[in-house]
C-alpha positions in Angstrom: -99.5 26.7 65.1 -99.4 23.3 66.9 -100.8 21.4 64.1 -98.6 22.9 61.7 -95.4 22.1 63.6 -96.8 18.9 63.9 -97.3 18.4 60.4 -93.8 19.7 59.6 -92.0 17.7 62.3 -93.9 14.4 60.6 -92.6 14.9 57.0 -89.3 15.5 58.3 -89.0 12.6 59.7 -90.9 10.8 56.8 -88.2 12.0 54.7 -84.8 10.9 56.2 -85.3 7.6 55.9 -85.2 8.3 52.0 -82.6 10.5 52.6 -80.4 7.9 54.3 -81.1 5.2 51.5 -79.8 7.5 48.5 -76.8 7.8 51.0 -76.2 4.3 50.8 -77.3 4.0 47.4 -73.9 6.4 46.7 -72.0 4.4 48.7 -72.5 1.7 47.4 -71.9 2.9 43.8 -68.5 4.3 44.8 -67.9 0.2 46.8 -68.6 -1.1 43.5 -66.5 1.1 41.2 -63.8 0.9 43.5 -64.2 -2.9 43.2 -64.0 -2.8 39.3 -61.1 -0.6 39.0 -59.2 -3.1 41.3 -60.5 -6.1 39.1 -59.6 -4.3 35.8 -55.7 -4.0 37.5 -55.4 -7.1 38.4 -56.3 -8.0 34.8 -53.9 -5.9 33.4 -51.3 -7.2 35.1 -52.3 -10.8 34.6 -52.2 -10.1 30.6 -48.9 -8.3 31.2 -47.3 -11.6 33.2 -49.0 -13.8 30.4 -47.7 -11.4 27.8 -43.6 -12.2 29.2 -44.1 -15.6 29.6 -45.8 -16.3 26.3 -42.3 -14.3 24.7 -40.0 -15.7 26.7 -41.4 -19.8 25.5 -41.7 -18.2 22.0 -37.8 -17.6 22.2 -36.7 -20.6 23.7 -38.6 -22.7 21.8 -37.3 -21.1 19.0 -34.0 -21.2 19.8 -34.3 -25.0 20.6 -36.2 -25.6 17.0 -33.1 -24.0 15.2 -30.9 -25.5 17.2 -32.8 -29.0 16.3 -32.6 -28.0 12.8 -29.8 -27.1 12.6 -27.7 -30.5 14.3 -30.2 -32.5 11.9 -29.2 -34.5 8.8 -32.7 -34.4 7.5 -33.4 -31.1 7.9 -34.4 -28.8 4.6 -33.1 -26.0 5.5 -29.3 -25.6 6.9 -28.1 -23.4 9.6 -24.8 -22.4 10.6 -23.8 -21.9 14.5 -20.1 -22.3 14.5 -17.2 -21.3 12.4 -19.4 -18.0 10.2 -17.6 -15.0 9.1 -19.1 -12.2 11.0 -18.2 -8.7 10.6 -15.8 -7.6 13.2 -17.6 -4.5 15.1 -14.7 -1.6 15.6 -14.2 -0.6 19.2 -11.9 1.7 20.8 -8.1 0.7 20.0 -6.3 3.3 22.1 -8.4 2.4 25.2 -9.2 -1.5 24.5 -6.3 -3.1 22.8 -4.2 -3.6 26.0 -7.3 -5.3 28.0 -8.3 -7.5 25.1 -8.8 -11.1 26.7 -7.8 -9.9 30.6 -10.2 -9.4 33.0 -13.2 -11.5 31.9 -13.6 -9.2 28.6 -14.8 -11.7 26.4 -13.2 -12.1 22.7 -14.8 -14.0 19.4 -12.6 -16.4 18.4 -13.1 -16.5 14.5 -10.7 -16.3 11.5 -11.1 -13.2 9.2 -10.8 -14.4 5.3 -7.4 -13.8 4.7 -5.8 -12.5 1.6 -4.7 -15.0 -0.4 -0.7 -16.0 0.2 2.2 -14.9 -2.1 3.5 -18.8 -3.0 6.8 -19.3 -1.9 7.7 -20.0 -5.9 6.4 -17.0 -6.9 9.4 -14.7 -4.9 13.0 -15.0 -5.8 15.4 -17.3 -4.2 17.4 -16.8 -1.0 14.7 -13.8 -0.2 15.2 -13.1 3.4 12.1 -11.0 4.9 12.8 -9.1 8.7 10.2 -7.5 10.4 11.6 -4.4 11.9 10.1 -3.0 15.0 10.2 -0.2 17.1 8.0 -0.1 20.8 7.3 2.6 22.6 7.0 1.3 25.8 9.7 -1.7 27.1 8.4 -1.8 31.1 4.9 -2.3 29.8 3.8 -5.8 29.0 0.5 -4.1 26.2 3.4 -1.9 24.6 2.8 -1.0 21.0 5.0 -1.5 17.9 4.6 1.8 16.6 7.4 1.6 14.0 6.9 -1.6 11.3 9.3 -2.2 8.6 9.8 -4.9 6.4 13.4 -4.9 5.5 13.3 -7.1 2.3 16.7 -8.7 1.4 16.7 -10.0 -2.4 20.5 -12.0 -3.1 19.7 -12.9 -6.7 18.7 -9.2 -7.6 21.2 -7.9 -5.2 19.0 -5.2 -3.5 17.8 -4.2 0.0 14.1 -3.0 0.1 12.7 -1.0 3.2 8.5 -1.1 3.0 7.3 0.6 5.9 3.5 0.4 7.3 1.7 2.9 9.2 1.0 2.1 12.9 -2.9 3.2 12.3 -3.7 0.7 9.7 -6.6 -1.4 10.9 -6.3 -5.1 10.4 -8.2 -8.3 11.0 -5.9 -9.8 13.9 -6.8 -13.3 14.5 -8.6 -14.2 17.5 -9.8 -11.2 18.2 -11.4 -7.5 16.5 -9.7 -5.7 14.1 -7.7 -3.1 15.4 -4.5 -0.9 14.8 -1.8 -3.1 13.6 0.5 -1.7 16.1 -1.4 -3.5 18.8 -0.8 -6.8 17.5 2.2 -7.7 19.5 0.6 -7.2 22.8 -1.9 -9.1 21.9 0.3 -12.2 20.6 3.6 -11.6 20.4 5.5 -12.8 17.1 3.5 -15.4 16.3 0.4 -13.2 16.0 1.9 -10.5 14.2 3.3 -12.9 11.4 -0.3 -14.4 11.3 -1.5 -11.0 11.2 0.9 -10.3 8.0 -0.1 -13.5 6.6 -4.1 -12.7 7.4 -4.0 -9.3 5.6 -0.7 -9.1 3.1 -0.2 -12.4 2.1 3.1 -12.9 3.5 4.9 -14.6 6.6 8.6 -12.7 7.9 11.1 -14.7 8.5 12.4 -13.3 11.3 11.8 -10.2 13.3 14.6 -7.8 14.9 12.8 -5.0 18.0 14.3 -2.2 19.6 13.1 0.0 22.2 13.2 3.7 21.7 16.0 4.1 24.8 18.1 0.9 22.9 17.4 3.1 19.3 18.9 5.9 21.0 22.0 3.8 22.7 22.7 2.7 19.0 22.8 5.9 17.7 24.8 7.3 20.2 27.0 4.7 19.8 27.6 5.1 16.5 29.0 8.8 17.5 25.6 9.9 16.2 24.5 9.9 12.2 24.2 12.1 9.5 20.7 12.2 8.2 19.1 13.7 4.6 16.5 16.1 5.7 14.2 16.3 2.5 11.5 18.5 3.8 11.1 21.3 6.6 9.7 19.9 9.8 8.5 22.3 12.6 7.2 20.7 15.7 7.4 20.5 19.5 10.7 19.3 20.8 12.5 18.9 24.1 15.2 19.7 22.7 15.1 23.9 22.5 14.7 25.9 25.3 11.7 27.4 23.7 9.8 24.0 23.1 9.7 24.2 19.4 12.0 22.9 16.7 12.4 23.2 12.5 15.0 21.3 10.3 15.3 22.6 7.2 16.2 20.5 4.0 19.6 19.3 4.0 22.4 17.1 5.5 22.2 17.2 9.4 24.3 15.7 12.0 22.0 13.9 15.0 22.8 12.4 18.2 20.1 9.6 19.5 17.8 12.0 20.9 17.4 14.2 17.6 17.1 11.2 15.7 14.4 9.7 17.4 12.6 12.8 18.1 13.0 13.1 14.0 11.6 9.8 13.6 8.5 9.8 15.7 7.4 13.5 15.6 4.2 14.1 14.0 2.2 16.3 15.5 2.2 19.0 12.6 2.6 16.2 10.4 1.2 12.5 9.7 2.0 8.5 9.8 3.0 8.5 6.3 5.3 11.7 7.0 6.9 9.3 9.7 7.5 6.6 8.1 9.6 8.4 5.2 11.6 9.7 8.1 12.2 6.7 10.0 13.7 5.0 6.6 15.8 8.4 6.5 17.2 7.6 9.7 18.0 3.7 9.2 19.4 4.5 5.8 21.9 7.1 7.7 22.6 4.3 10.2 23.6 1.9 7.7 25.4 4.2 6.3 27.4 5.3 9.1 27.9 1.7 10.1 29.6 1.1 6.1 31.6 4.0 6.5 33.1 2.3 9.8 33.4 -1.1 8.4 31.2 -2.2 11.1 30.0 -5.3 9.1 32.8 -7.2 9.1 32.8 -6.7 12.9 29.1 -8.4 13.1 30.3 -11.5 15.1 31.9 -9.6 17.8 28.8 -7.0 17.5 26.3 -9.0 17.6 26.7 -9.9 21.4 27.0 -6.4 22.2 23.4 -4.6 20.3 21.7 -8.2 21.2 21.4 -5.9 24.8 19.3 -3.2 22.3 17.9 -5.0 20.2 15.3 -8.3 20.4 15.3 -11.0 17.4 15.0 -14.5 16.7 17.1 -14.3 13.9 20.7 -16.5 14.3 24.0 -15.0 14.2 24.0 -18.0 11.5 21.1 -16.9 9.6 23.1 -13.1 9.9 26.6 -14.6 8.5 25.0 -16.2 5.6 23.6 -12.1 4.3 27.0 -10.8 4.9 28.3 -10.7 1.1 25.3 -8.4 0.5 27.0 -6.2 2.3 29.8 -4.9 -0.3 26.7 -4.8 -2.9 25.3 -1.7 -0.8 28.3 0.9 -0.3 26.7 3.1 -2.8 23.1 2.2 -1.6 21.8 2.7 -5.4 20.3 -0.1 -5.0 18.2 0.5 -1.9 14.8 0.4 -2.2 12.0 2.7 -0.5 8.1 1.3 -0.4 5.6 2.3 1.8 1.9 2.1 2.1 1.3 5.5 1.8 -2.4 8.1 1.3 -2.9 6.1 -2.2 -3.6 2.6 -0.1 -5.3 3.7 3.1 -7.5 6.6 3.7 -8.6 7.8 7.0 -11.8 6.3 8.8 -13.4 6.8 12.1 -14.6 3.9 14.2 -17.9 4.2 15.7 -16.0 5.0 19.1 -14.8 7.7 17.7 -10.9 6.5 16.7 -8.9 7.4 14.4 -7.5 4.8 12.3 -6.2 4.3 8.5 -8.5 1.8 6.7 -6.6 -0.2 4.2 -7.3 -0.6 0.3 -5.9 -4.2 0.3 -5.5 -4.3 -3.5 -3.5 -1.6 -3.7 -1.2 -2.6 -1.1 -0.9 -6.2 -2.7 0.5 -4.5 -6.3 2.5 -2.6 -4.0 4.1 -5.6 -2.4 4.0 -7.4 -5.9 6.6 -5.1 -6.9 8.5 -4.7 -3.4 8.9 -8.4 -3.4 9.6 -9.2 -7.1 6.6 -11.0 -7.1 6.7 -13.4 -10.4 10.2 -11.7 -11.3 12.2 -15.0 -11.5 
């Protein structure tokens, strides 16, 4: 029994010494791999960091080669940095319009390719162009011009034309996106709008006359209210009726200055175009109302008085001198109605998600060829 314990005890001890060195062996092993996957990471990120820096000289120098190329005389090929035509990208009107160019918002300063301008000796005589505009909002400095008319005024053919354009229609503005026309004024002021007419019709006003909606009202009113031609039923909310909802009917109706501008600017079960039609309704019954009081021969001493209402450039001077139209419109036969209307703009969505009237350009140029008397000498 001795010398087999003994015998036992000695290979035992033979054999954890080989034990031990396929311990370490493992070790090892695992050192080493742990080693490698460290190395590989490291090299990973190395390529990545010499990845970005490799782009990042690609585009510089790139940049600096075209820009190289493109300030030399000798170059073959021609690039253009400045001054290019790009497409204007739509953005938000109702949101953006009154931010443009405040608070750091950067605007491209380019020039859309205007429509080429009526020549002054193509349009009678003595034509006198007003801008007509209504605003919705007088405290606010971004207020919108949501009622444009160009009142037309033709001596030699002895008419008066009214050619209304929808608030929606999205135009090139100078200086800055296209957007809803009506935002124009906010943006510039009068001279932007007439270089916003000029961009995108063709034509310059001469003068523009404004009225807020509370001065609109205050003529109205002062006029001991108006008789407008209702030509089609209008059902809509109101303020007006206890039960929040009002419907005119076709016919001759007698409004004070809160009916008629609730007339002219309701369109909820309507549209723009809709409006507009209205809106000449309603200045036709004002002129009208005005005739029937002789209130024309009374513009000197008037004058003073709606210039509280009512914000133009245009002269008492430059008023006088249109006066003997006056007795060529008691019948008003010879009043004209235009309009851009659902046969020159059709309805488009911005990629914001606005909803805006896109203009067919040619068709509102033969419109105004014939509003104007374009070539009718």
């Amino acid at each position: 029994m001795y010398s087999l314990g003994t015998k036992l005890a000695s290979t035992i001890t033979q054999a954890q010494p080989a034990c031990f060195g396929v311990r370490r062996q493992i070790l090892s092993a695992k050192q080493k791999a742990k080693t490698m996957q460290g190395i590989n990471k490291n090299k990973i990120i190395l390529y990545i960091i010499i990845i970005l820096i490799g782009t990042t000289l690609v585009v510089f120098g790139t940049g600096a080669l075209v820009r190289a190329m493109a300030s030399s005389n000798s170059s073959a090929i021609s690039f253009i940095l400045r001054d290019g035509a790009p497409t204007p990208t739509p953005f938000q009107p109702a949101n953006m319009a009154g931010l443009l160019g405040e608070d750091g918002i950067p605007q491209p300063l380019f020039t859309p390719t205007p429509v080429p301008i009526i020549p002054a000796g193509e349009l009678p005589d003595e034509q006198v162009n007003i801008l007509l505009l209504g605003q919705d909002d007088y405290e606010e400095r971004n207020f919108r011009t949501d009622v444009i008319i160009l009142l037309s005024i033709n001596p030699k053919h002895e008419t008066v034309t009214l050619i209304s354009f929808p608030r929606d229609l999205y135009v090139a503005i100078p200086g800055f996106w296209s957007n809803r026309i009506n935002t124009a004024w906010s943006l510039g002021g009068w001279d932007l709008l007439k270089q916003v007419f000029e961009t995108n019709f063709g034509i310059v006003p001469d003068y523009y006359m404004m009225v807020h909606f509370d001065g609109f009202k205050a003529v109205v009113d002062s006029l001991d209210g108006i008789d407008v031609e209702i030509t089609q039923t209008l059902s809509d909310s109101c303020h007006m009726d206890p039960s929040g909802w009002c419907t005119f009917e076709p016919g001759v109706m007698h409004m004070d200055g809160q009916t008629a501008l609730w007339y002219s600017r309701s369109r909820m079960t309507s549209s723009d175009f809709d409006r507009n039609r209205r809106t000449q309704d309603v200045i036709v019954a004002m002129a009208k109302k005005a005739m029937s009081r002789n209130m024309i021969i009374k513009i000197p001493e008037l004058y003073g008085h709606y210039r509280e209402y009512i914000d133009t450039d245009m002269p008492l001077t430059a008023v006088m001198k249109l006066m003997p139209m006056a007795s060529k419109l008691k019948d008003f036969s010879n009043l004209r109605h235009f309009a851009v209307d659902s046969t020159m703009a059709y309805d488009w969505i911005t990629w914001e998600g606005s909803m805006v009237l896109m203009p067919d350009n040619n068709a509102i140029a033969r419109m105004l060829n014939e509003a104007l008397y374009r070539n009718e000498q």
